[in-house]
Kinemage of the C-alpha trace (Angstrom):
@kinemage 1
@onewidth
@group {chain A} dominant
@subgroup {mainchain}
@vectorlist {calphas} color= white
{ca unk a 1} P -12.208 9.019 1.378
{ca unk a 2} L -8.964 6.981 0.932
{ca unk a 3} L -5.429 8.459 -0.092
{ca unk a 4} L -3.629 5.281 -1.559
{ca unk a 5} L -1.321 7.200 -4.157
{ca unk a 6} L 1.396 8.525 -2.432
{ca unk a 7} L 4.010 7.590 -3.630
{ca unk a 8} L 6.292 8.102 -0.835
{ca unk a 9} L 6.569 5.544 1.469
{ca unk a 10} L 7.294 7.384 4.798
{ca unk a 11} L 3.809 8.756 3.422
{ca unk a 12} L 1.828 6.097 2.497
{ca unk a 13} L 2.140 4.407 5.954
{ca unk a 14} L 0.282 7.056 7.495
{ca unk a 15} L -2.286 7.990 4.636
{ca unk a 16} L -2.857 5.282 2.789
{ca unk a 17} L -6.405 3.604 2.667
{ca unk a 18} L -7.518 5.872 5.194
{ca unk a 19} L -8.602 9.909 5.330
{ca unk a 20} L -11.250 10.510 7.957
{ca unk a 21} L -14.515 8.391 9.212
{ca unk a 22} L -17.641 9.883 6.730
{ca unk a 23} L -19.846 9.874 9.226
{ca unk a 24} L -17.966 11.170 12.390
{ca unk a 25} L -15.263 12.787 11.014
{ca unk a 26} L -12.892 10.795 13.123
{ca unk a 27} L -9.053 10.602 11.761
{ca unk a 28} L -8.582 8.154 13.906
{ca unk a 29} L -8.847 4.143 12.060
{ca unk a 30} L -12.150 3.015 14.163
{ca unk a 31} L -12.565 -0.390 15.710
{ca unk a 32} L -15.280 -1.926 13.514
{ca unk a 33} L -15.898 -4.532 16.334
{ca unk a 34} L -18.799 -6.405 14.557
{ca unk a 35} L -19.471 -10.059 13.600
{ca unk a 36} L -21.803 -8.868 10.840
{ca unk a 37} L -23.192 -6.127 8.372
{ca unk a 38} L -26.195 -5.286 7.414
{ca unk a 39} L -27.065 -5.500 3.229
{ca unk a 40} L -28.693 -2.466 1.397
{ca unk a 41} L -31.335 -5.163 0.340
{ca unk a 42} L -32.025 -8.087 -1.185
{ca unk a 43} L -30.576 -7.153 -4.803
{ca unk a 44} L -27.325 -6.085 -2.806
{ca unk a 45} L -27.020 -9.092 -0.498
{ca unk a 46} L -27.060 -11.521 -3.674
{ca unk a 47} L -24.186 -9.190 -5.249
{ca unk a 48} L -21.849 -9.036 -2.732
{ca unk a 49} L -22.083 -13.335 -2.802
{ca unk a 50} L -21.901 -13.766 -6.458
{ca unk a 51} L -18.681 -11.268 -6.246
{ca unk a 52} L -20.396 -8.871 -8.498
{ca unk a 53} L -19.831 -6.067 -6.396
{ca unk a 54} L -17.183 -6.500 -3.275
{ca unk a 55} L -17.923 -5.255 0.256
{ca unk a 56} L -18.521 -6.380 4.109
{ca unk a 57} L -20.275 -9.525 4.442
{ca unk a 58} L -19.354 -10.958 7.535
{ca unk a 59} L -15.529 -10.159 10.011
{ca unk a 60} L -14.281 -13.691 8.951
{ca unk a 61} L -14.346 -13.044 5.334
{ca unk a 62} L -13.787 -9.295 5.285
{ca unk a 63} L -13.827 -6.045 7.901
{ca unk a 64} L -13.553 -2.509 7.797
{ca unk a 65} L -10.590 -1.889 10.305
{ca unk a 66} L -8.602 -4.723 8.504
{ca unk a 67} L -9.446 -3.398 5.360
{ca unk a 68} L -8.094 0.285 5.978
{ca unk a 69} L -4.751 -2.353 7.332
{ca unk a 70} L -5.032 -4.292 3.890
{ca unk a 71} L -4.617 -0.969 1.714
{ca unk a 72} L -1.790 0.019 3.927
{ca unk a 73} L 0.285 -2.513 3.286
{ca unk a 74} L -0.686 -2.997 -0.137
{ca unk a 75} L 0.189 0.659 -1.201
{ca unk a 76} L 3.545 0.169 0.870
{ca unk a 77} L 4.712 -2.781 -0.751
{ca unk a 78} L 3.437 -1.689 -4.113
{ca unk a 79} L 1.145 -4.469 -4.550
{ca unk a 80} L -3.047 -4.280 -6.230
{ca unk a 81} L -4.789 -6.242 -2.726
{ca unk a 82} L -3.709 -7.830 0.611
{ca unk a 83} L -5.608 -10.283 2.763
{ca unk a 84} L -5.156 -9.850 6.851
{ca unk a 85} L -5.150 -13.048 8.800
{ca unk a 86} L -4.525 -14.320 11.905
{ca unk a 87} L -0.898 -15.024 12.465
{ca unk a 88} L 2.423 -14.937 10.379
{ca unk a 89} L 1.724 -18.519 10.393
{ca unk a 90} L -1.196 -18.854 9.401
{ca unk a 91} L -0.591 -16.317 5.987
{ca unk a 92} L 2.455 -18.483 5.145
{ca unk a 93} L 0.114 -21.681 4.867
{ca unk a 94} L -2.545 -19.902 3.580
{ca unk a 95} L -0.551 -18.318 0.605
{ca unk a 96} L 0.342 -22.007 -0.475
{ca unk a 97} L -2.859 -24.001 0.170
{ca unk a 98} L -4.465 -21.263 -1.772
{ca unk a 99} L -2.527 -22.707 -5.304
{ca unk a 100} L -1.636 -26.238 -4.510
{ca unk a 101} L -3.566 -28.905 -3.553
{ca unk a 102} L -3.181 -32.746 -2.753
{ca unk a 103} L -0.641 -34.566 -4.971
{ca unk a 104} L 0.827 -31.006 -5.445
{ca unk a 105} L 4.347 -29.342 -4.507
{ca unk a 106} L 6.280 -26.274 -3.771
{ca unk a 107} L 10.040 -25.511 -4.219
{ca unk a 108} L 11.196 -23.783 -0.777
{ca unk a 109} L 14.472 -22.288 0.355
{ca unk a 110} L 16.243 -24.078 3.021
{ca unk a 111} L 16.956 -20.473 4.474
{ca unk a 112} L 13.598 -20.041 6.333
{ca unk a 113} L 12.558 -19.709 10.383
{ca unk a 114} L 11.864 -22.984 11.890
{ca unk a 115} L 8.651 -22.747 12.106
{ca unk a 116} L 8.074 -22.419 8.383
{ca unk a 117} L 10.218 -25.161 8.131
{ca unk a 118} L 7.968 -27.539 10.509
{ca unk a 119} L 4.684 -26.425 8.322
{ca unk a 120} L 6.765 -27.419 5.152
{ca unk a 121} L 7.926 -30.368 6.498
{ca unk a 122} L 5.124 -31.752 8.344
{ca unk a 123} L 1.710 -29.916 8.421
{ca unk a 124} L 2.164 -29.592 4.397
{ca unk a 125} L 3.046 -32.860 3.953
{ca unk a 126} L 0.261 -34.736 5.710
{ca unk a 127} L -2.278 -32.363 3.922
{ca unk a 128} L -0.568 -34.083 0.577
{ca unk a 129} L 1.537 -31.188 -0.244
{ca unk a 130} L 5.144 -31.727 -0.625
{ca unk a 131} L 7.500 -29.901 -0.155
{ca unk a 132} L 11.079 -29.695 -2.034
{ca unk a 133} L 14.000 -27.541 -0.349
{ca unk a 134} L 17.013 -27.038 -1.794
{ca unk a 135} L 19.942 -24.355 -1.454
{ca unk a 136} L 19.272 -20.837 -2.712
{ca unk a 137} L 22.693 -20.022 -2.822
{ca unk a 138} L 22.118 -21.992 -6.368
{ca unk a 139} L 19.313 -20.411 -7.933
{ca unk a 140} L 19.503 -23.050 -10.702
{ca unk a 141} L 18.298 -25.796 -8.272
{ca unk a 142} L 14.603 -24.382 -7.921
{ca unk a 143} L 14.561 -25.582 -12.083
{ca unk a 144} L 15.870 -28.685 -11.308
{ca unk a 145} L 13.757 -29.351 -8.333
{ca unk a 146} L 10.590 -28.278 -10.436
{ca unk a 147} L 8.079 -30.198 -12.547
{ca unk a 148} L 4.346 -29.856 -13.881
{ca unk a 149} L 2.992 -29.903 -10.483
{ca unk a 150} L 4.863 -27.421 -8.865
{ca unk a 151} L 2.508 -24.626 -7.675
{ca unk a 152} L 5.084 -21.651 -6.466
{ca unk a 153} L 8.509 -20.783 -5.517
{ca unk a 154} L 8.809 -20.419 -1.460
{ca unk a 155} L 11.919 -17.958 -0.106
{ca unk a 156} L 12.872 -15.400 3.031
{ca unk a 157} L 14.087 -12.238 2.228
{ca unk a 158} L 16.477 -12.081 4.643
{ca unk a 159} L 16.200 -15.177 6.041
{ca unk a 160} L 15.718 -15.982 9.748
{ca unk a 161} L 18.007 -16.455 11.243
{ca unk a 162} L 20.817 -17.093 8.721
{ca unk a 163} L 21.107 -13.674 7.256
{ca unk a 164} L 21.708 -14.245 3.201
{ca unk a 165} L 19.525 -12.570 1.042
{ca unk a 166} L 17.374 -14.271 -1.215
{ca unk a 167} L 18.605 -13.907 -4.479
{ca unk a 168} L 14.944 -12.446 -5.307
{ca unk a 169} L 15.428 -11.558 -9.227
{ca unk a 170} L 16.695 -14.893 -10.148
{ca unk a 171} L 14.487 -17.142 -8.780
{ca unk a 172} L 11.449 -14.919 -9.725
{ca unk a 173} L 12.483 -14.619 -13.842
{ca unk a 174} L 12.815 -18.925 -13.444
{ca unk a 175} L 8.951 -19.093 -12.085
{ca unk a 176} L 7.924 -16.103 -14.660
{ca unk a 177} L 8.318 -19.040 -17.712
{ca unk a 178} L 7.698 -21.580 -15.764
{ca unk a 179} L 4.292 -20.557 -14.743
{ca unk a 180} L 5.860 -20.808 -11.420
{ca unk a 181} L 5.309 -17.735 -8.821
{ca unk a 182} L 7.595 -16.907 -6.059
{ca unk a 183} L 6.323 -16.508 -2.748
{ca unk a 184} L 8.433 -14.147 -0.801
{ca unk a 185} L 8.211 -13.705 3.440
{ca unk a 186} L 9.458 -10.200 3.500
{ca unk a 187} L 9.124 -10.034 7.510
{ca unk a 188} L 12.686 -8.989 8.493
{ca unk a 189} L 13.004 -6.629 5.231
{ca unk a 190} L 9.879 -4.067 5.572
{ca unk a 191} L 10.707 -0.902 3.731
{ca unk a 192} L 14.520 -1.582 3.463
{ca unk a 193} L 13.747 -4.320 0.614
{ca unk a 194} L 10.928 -4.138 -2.156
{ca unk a 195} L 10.597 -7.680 -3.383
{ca unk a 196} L 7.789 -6.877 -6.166
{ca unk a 197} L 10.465 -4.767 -7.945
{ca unk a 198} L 12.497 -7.842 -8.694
{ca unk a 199} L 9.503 -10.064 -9.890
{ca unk a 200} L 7.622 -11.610 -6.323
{ca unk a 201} L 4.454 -12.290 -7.091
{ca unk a 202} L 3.384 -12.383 -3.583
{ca unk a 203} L 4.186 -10.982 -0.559
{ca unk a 204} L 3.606 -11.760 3.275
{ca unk a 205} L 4.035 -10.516 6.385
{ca unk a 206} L 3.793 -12.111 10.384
{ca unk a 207} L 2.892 -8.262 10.861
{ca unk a 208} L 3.419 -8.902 14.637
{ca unk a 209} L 6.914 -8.121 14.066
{ca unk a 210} L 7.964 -4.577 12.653
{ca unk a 211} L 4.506 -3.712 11.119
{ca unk a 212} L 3.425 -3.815 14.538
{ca unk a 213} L 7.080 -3.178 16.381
{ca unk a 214} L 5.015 -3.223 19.795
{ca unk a 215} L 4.977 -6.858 20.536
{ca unk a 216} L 1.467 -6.562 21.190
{ca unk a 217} L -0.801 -8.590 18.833
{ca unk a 218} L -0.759 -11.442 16.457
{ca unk a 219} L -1.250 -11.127 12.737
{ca unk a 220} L -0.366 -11.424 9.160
{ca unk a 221} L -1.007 -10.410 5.980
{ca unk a 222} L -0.527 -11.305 2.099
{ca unk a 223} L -0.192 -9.273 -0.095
{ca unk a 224} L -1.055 -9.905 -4.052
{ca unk a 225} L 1.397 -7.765 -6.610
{ca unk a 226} L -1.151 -8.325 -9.531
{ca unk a 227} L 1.317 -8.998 -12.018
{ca unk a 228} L 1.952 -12.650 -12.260
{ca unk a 229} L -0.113 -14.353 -15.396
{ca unk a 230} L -2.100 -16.784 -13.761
{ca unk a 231} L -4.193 -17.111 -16.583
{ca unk a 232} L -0.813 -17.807 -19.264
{ca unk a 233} L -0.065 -20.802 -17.325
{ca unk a 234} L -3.960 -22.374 -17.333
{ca unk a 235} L -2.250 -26.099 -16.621
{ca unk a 236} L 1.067 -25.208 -14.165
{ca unk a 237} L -2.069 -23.297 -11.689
{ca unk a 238} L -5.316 -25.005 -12.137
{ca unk a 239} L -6.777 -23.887 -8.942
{ca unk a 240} L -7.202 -20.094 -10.975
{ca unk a 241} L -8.047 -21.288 -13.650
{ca unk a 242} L -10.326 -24.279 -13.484
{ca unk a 243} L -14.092 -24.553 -11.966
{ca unk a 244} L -13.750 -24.523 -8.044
{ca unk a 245} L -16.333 -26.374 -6.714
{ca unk a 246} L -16.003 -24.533 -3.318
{ca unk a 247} L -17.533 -21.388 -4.832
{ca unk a 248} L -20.741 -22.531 -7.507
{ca unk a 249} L -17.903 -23.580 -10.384
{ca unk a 250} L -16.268 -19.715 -10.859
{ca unk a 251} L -13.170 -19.679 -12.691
{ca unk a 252} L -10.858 -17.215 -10.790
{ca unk a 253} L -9.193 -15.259 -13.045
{ca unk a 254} L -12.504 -15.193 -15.305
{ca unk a 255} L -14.444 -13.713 -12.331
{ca unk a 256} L -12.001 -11.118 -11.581
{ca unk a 257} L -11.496 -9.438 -14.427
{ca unk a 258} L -14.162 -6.368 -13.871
{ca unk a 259} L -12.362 -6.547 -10.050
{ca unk a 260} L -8.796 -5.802 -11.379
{ca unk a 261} L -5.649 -8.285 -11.409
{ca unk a 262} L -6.738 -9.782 -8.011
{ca unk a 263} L -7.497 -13.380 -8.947
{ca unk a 264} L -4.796 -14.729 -6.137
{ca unk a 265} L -6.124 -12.556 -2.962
{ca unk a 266} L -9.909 -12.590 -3.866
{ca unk a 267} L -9.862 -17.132 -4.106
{ca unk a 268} L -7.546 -16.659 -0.512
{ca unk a 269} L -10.323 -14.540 0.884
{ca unk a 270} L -13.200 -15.953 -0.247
{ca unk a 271} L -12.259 -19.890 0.127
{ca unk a 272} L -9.662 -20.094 2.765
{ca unk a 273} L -10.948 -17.203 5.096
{ca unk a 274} L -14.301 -18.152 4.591
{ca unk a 275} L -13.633 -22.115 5.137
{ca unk a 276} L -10.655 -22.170 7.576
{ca unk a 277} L -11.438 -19.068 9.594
{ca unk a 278} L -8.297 -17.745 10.621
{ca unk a 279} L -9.112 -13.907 10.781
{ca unk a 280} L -7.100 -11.131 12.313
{ca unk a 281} L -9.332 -9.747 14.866
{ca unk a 282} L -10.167 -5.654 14.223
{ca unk a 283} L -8.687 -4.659 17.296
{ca unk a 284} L -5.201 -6.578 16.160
{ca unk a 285} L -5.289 -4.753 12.800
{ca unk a 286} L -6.091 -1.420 14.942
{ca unk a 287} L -2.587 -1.856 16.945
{ca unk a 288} L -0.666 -3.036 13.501
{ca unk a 289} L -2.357 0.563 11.994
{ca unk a 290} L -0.646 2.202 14.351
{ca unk a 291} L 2.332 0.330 14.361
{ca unk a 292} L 3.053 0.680 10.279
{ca unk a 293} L 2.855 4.483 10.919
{ca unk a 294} L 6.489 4.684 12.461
{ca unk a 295} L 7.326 1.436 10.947
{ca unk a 296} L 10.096 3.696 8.427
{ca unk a 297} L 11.325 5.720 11.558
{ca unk a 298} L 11.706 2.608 13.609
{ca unk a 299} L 13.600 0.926 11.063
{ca unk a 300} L 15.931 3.589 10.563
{ca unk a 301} L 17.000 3.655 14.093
{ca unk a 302} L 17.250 -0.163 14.471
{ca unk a 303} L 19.766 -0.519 11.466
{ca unk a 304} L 22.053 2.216 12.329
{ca unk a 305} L 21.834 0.854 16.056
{ca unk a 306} L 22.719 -2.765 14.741
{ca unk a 307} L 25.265 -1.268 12.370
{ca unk a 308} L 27.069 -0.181 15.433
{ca unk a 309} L 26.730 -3.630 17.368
{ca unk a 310} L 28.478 -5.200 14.716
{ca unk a 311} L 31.152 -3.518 15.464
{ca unk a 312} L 31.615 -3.816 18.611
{ca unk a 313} L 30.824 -7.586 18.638
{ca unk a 314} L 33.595 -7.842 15.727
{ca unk a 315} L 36.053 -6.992 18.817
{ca unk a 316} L 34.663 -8.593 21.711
{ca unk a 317} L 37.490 -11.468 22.071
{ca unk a 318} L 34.548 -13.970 22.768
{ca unk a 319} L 32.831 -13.840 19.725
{ca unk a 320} L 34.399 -15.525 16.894
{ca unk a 321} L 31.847 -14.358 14.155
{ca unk a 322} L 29.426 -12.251 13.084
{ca unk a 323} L 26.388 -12.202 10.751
{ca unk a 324} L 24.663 -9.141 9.097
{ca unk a 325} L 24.112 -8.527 5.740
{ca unk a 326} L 25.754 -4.871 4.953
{ca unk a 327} L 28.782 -6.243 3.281
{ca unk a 328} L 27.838 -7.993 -0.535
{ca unk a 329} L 26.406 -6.380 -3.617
{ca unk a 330} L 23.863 -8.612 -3.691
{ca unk a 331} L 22.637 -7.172 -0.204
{ca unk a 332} L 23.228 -3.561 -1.705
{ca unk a 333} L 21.530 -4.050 -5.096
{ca unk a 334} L 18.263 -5.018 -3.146
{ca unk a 335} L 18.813 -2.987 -0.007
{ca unk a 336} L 18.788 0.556 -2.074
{ca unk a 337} L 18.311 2.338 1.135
{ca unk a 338} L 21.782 1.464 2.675
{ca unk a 339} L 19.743 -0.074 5.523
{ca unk a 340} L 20.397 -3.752 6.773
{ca unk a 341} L 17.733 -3.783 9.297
{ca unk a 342} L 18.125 -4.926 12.897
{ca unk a 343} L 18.861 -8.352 12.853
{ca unk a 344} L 22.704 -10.068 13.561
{ca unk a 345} L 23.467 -13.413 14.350
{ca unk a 346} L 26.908 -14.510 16.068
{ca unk a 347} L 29.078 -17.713 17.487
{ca unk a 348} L 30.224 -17.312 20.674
{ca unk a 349} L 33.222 -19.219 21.001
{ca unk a 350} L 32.334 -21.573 24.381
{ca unk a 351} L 29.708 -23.354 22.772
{ca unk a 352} L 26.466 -24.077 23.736
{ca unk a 353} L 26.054 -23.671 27.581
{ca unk a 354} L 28.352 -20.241 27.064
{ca unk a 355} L 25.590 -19.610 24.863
{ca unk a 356} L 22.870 -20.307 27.201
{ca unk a 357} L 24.881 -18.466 30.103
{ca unk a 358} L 25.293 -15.398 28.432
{ca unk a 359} L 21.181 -15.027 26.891
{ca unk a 360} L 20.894 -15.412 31.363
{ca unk a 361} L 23.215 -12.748 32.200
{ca unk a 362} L 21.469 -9.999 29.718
{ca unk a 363} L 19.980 -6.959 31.509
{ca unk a 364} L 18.503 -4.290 28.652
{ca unk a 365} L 17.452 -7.602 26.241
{ca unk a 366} L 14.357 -9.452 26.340
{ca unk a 367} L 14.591 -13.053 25.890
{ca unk a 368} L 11.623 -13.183 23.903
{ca unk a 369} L 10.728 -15.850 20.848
{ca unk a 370} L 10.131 -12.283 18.566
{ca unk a 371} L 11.816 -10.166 16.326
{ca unk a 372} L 11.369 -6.353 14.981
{ca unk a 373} L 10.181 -5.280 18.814
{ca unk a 374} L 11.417 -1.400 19.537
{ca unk a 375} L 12.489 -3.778 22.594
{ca unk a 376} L 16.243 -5.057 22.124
{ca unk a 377} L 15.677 -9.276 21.949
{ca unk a 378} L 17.967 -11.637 21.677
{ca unk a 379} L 17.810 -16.015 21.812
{ca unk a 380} L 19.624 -19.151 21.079
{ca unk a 381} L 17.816 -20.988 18.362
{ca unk a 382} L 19.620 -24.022 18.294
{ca unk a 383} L 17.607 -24.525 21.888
{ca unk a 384} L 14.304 -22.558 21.714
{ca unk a 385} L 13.300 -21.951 17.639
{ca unk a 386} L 14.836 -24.111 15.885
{ca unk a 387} L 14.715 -27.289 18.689
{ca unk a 388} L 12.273 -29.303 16.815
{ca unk a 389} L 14.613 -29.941 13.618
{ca unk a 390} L 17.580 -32.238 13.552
{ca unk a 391} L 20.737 -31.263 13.879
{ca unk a 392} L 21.440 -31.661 10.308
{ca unk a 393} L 18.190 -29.308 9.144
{ca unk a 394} L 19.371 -26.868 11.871
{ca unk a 395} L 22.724 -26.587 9.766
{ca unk a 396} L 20.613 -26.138 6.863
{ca unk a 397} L 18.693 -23.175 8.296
{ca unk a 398} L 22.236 -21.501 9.054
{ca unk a 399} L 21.620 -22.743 13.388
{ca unk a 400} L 24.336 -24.009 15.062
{ca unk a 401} L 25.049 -24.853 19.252
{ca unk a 402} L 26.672 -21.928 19.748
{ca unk a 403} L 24.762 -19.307 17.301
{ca unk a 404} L 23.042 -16.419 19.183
{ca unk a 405} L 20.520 -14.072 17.189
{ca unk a 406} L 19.833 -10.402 18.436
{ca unk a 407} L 16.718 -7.995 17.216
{ca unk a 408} L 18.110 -5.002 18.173
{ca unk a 409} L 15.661 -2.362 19.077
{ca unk a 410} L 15.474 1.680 19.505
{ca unk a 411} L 17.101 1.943 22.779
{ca unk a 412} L 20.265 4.254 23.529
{ca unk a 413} L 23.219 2.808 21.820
{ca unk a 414} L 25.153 2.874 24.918
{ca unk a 415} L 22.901 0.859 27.166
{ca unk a 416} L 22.626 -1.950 24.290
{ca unk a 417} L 26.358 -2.372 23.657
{ca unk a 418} L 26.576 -2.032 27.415
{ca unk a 419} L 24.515 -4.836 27.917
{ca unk a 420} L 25.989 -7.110 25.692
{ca unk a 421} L 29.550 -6.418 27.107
{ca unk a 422} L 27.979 -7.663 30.219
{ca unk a 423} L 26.990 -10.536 29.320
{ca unk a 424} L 29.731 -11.295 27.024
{ca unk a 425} L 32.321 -11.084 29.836
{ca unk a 426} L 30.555 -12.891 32.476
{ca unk a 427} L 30.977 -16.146 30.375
């Protein structure tokens, strides 16, 4: 039995998708740790592969543990499906080979980690996908940047590590008559921000950060809101809407319709899983289960704990600014919660090898390539992330020589400010 409609999110983390095992009675998720599954019969086996009926064929394409991890998130983000893969990584590349093809593009905000960046940049790019990225300060530049083969809208949330909210609404109602959807990485903003509600069409997740808040396992997920027309726009998203050859000729959003609004997640699953392979492994999804379960409680603690570092780094006579998004109405019309989450960025006025000094001299903080740990993290992403782009694309991404970035976690307020003092005065 599965209880997916609470609406309560505090709620749904623990209940959705999931009651009790029917056969065992156990609450707790099981560990489905299988390759494959055995069919009914012969009538059944033939279903499941011509999508008439949907179920467990084989742990690449689909598995029970995931799945219970799938409905999860879905019901927490308010979204109809999601699809668990293997890394945050790997659902970011995913959720844009699964629309665009060779010869095709995407419009991407230049406020994104660095490692979206490089798969934009490069990896996209030799697979004949380009890439455009302009400012999203300027909504008006994803129109201007867009044409008949542009295949979605690419942004961050709250971008890492730069801090400016995406202006979500805007960009989404430009893709909505263009035929155009936005793809949103709502990583650093789980339960604080609710991107579907402004007009995402897609969510993802690396859910090794605050979904799974352990640092522990590797995964992702995308989720599918099931309200962007695919099949309005039949010539702006052809890969929906025409014969694909890499499943006998079915026409996506066609096929679906007994299935629900899932054209989007059900081609990702049964293409890109299927072909690429890049599966989250059931024990992973079994730690991110129990991960999402204090994922609200967790966040909580981490915003009012970074509320109160801001402060104190606003008066440390070494820092000469500070980054964290509590301040505009922008932040507070899409933050409803009056949470900012954990993240804060800041110069320190010595410059680079101050920087590099100070990340040495930390105690409490990890010095970790990670965010959304309940361990306190900090780095220098001018020298570790965010090394691989040029100086000028750093600037773009909001990284400069002497720009620190802190994930502050659930410890005792005291010992984190403590820390930091530390460090801060030994420079």
């Amino acid at each position: 039995m599965s209880n997916s409609n609470f609406t309560n999110e505090e709620t749904q983390v623990v209940h959705a998708g999931w009651r009790a095992d029917p056969s065992t009675n156990s609450v707790a998720v099981p560990i489905h740790q299988t390759t494959s599954y055995q069919f009914n019969n012969a009538q059944h086996a033939e279903d499941l592969f011509a999508l008439k009926e949907l179920g467990n064929i084989y742990t690449r394409i689909m598995n029970p543990t995931c799945d219970v991890l799938e409905k999860r998130v879905a019901a927490f983000e308010g979204g109809v499906a999601a699809l668990a893969v293997s890394s945050g990584q790997s659902a970011s590349a995913l959720a844009i080979q699964n629309i665009a093809r060779n010869g095709d593009n995407i419009v991407s905000s230049t406020d994104i980690y660095g490692g979206t960046w490089n798969l934009f940049a490069n990896t996209l790019k030799d697979q004949g996908i380009e890439v455009r990225f302009v400012d999203p300060s300027d909504p008006s530049a994803f129109i201007k940047a867009s044409d008949n083969k542009t295949r979605a809208y690419f942004g961050e949330t709250l971008p890492n590590p730069k801090l400016n909210i995406f202006p979500i609404e805007e960009v989404a109602k430009i893709g909505q008559k263009l035929g155009i959807p936005l793809i949103l990485d709502n990583t650093a903003a789980p339960y604080i921000c609710k991107p579907f509600q402004f007009g995402a069409a897609i969510i993802i997740h690396s859910t090794t950060k605050y979904i799974g808040g352990q640092g522990s396992a590797i995964g992702g997920i995308i989720v599918d809101s099931g309200k962007f027309d695919w099949e309005k726009f039949k010539d702006q998203q052809p890969a929906l809407n025409n014969p694909d050859p890499s499943y006998h000729g079915v026409v996506w959003t066609e096929a679906v319709k007994p299935l629900g609004p899932i054209a989007y997640i059900l081609k990702a699953r049964t293409t890109l899983l299927r072909d690429l392979g890049s599966a989250m492994s059931p024990f992973n999804a079994f730690q991110f289960i129990q991960g999402i379960e204090t994922l609200p409680l967790r966040i909580e603690r981490q915003s009012q704990n970074a509320a109160k570092v801001v402060e104190f780094l606003k008066n440390n006579k070494n820092v000469s600014k500070v980054i964290y998004p509590n301040k505009t109405d922008k932040n507070k019309k899409y933050f409803n919660k009056k949470l900012y989450g954990n993240l804060i960025g800041f110069h320190i006025d010595k410059g680079y090898e101050a920087c590099k000094t100070f990340i040495d001299k930390l105690k409490l903080f990890y010095h970790v390539a990670n965010i959304g740990d309940v361990r306190s993290l900090a780095i220098h992403p001018s020298s570790t992330t965010h090394s691989q782009l040029s100086k000028e694309d750093q600037k773009k991404a909001g990284v400069f020589d002497n720009y620190i970035r802190l994930s502050v976690g659930i410890e005792h307020i005291d010992d984190i400010i403590d820390d930091l003092g530390n460090a801060l005065n030994s420079i």
